[in-house]
C-alpha positions as CSV (number, residue, x, y, z in Angstrom):
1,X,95.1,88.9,75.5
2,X,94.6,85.0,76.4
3,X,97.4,83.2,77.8
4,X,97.3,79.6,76.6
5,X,98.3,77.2,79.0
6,X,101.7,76.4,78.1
7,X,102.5,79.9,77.6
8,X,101.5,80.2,81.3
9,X,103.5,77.1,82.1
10,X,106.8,79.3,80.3
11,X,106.1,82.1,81.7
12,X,106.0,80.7,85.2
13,X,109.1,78.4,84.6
14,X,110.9,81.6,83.5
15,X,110.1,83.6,86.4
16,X,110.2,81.4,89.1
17,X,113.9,81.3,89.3
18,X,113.4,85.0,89.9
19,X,111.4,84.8,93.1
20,X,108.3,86.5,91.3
21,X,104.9,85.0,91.9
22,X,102.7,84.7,88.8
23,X,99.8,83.4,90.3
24,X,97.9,80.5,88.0
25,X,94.6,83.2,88.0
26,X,96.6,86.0,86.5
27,X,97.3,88.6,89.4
28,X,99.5,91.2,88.3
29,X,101.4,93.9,89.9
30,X,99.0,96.6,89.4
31,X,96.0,94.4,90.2
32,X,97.8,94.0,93.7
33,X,98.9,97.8,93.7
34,X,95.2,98.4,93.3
35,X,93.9,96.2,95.9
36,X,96.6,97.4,98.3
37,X,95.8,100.9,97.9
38,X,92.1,100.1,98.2
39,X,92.7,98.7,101.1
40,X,94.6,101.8,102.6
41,X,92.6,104.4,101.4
42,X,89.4,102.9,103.5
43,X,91.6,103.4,106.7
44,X,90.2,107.0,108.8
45,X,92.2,109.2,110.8
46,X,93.4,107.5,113.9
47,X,92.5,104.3,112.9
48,X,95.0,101.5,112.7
49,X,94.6,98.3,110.5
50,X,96.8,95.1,109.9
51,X,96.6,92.3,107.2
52,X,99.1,89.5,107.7
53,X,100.3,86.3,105.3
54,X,102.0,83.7,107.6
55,X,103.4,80.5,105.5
56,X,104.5,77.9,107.6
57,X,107.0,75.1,106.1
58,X,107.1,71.8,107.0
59,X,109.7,68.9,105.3
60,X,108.0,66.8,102.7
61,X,104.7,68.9,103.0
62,X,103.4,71.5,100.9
63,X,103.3,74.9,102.8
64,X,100.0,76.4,104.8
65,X,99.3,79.7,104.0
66,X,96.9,81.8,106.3
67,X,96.0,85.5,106.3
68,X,94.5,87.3,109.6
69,X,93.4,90.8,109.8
70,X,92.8,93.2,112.8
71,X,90.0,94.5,113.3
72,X,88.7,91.1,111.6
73,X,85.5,92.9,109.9
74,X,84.4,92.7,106.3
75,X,86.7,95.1,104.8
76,X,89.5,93.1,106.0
77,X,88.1,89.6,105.6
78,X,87.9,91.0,102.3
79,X,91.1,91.7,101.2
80,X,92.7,88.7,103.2
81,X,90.7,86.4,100.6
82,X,92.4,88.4,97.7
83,X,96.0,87.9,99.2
84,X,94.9,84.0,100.1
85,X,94.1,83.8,96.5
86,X,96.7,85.9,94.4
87,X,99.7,85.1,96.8
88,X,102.4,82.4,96.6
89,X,102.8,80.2,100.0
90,X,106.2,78.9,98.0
91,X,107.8,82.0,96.7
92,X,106.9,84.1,100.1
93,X,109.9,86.2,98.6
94,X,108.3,87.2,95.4
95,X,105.5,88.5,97.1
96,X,107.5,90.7,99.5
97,X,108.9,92.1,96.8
98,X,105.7,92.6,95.0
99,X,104.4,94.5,98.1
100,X,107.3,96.1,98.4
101,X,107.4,97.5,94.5
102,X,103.9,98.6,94.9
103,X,104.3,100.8,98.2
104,X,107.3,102.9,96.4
105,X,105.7,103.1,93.4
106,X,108.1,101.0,90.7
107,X,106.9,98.8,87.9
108,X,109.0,95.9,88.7
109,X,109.1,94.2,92.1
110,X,113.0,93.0,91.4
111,X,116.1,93.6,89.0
112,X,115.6,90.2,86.3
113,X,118.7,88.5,87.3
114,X,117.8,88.5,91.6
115,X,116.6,85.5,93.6
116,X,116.1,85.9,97.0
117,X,116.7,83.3,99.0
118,X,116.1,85.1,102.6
119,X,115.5,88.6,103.7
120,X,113.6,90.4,107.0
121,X,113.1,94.0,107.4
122,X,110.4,96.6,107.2
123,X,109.8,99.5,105.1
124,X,107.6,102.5,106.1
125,X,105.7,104.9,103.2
126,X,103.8,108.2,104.2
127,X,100.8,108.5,101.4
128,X,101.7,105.9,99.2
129,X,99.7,105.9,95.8
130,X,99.6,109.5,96.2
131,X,96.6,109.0,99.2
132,X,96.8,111.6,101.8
133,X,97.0,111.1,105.4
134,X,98.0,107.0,105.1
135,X,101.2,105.5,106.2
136,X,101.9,101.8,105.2
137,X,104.3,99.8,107.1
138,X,105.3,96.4,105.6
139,X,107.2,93.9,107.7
140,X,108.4,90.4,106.3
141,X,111.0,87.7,107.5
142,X,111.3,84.8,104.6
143,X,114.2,82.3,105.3
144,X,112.6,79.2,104.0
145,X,113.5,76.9,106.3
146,X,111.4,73.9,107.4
147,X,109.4,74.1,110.7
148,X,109.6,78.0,110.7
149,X,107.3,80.3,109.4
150,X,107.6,83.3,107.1
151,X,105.7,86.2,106.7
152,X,104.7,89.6,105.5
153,X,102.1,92.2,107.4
154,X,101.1,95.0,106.4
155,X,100.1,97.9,109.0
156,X,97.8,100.8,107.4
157,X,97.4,103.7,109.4
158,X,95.4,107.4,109.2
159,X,97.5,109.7,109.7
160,X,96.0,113.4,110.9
161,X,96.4,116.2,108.8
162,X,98.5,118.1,111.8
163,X,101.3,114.9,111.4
């Protein structure tokens, strides 16, 4: 199905208001889902892995966004570009919630009629996407305020079969 341009530009107008990041190259939910879980199911037993987004606000400047991953090797340099590309440095929010939705396994990130305008936590799932021996923690503060910085990491561990 091709999405003509002002469809897109609907489609975005109608969701922003939502805090739901449709990306302008078409990211969906279970393209992130699937990236996310490839992501964890690469981690070994013992092994510890983190993948951060950090937006930093600033008045009368459009956002930065930057991703950093420990250990910083191909696998996840990798997945760092695909959150660069298919994440919102505006509507941090929406993409918490996206994360969020994919690590417990629902189809929609939020109820229809939610904007969030701040939130902080973190959220912990043993064998998320039905992978054994994985745990995924995701961590996020978004506030939105100028001259601080939001963020969500994620922390992807392999768990041993005795845990």
């Amino acid at each position: 199905m091709r999405i003509h341009f002002m469809q897109h530009a609907r489609l975005i107008v109608l969701l922003a208001p939502f805090g739901v990041c449709v990306p302008a190259s078409g990211a969906t939910l279970p393209e992130l889902c699937s990236q996310i879980k490839q992501f964890a199911a690469q981690v070994p037993i013992g092994v510890v892995r983190t993948v951060s987004i950090v937006v930093k606000h600033a008045d009368g400047v459009a956002p930065s966004k930057r991703c950093t991953t420990m250990p910083a090797d191909e696998q996840g340099m990798s997945f760092c570009r695909y959150l660069s590309e298919h994440t919102s440095g505006e509507m941090l929010g929406g993409n918490i919630s996206r994360v969020h939705a994919c690590l417990v396994g629902a189809t929609y990130p939020t109820a229809k009629n939610i904007f969030t305008y701040a939130m902080s936590g973190s959220v912990s799932v043993t064998n998320p996407f039905e992978l054994k021996n994985v745990a995924v923690q995701l961590d996020y503060s978004y506030r939105w305020r100028p001259a601080e910085s939001d963020y969500f990491l994620l922390t992807v561990s392999g768990l041993d079969d005795d845990l």
